[in-house]
N, C-alpha and C positions, 0 to 999 in steps of 0.2 A: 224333810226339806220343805220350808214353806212356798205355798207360790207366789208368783210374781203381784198378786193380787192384795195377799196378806202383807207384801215385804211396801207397798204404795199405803195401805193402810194406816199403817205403823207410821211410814213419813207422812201422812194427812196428804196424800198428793194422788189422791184416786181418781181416774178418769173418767169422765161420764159423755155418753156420747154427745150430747150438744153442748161444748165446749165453749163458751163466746171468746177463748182467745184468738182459732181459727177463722171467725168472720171477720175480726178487724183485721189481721192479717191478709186477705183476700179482699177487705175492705180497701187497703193500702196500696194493695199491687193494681187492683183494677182502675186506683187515681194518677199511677205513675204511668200507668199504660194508656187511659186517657191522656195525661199531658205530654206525652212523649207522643203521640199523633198528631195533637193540638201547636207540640210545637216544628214539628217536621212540616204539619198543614200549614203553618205561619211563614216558616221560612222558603218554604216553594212557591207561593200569594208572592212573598217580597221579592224574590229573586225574577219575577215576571214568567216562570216557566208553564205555572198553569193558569192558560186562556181558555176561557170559556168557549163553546162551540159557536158562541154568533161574534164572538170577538176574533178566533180564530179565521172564521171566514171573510169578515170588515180588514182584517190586515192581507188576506190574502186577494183582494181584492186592491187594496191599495197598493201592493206591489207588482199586482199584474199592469195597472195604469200607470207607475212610474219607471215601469220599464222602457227604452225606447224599442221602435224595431229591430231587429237585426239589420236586415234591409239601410237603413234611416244609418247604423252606425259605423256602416260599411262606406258606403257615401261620402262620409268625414274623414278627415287626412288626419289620424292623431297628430296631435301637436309635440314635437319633440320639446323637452325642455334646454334651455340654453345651456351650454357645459360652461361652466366653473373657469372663470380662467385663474391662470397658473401663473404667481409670480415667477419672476426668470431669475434663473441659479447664477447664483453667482458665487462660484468655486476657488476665485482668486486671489492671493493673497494682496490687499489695498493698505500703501505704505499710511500711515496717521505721522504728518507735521506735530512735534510738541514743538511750542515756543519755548526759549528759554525764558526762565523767569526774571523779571525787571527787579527786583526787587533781592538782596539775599536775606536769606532768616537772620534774622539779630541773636539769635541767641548759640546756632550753629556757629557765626560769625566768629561770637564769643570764645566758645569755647576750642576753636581752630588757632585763633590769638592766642589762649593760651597756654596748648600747646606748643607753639612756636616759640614761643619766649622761652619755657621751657625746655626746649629742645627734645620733645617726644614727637614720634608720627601722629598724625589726624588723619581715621578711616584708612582713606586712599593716599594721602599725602605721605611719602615716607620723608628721613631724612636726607637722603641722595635727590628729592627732586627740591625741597626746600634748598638746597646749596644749590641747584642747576637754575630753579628761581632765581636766587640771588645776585646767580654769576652773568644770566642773561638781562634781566633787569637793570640792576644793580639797586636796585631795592633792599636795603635792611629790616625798614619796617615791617612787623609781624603782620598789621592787618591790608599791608598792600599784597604782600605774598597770599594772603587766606584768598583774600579780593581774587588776583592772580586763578589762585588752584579752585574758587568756587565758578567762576567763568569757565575754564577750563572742563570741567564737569558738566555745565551747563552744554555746552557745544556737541560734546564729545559722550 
């Protein structure tokens, strides 16, 4: 059985200890591990978390003087702010006036005439109030009856 030595041979793929694949390799990781601190160290600068020790102390001194007293804020009556007012409910049913219209549609007009003439019902108008029309009236004409039944609607 050959060894593992002879069987590298044969493939030209023999080891030798100083390798320069393993340097660029540890070449590579020691650039990604520098910029993987370089940019952790970027975003902690940006994010304002790290203050230097005299910056530290410049803000903590600026917070010590825009404190007020206790004392000083005790003294003062906070100021309640004004409450919101509330429109008033109104829960009740409020009747709406529709005017009748001055005017009737001409075209509805129309087509109520001729059904009349015809002797068919129109919508609401049957044939029993078209005769009751007629009888209290006494109007034959078709577009004074429509006239009639379009007021009639209007009202009512």
């Amino acid at each position: 059985m050959p060894s593992v030595r002879a069987m590298r041979k044969e493939v030209s793929s023999e080891s030798t200890p100083s390798a320069p694949d393993w340097s660029r390799v540890i070449f590579i990781a020691a650039v990604c591990a520098l910029g993987g601190i370089g940019f952790l160290a970027a975003s902690i600068l940006m994010n304002g978390r790290a203050l230097s020790w005299y910056q530290r102390s410049a803000a903590a001194q600026v917070a010590d003087v825009q404190l007020p007293a206790p004392a000083a804020a005790a003294a003062k009556p906070a100021a309640k702010p004004l409450p919101k007012p509330k429109p008033a409910a109104n829960d009740r049913f409020q009747p709406i006036d529709i005017k009748p219209r001055s005017e009737i549609n001409k075209a509805a007009l129309a087509r109520c005439r001729s059904h009349v003439v015809a002797g068919k019902p129109f919508e609401t108008l049957s044939l029993k109030r078209m005769a009751a029309i007629r009888e209290v009236r006494g109007n034959t004409d078709p577009e004074a009856i429509c006239i009639e039944y379009f007021a009639g609607e209007s009202r009512g």
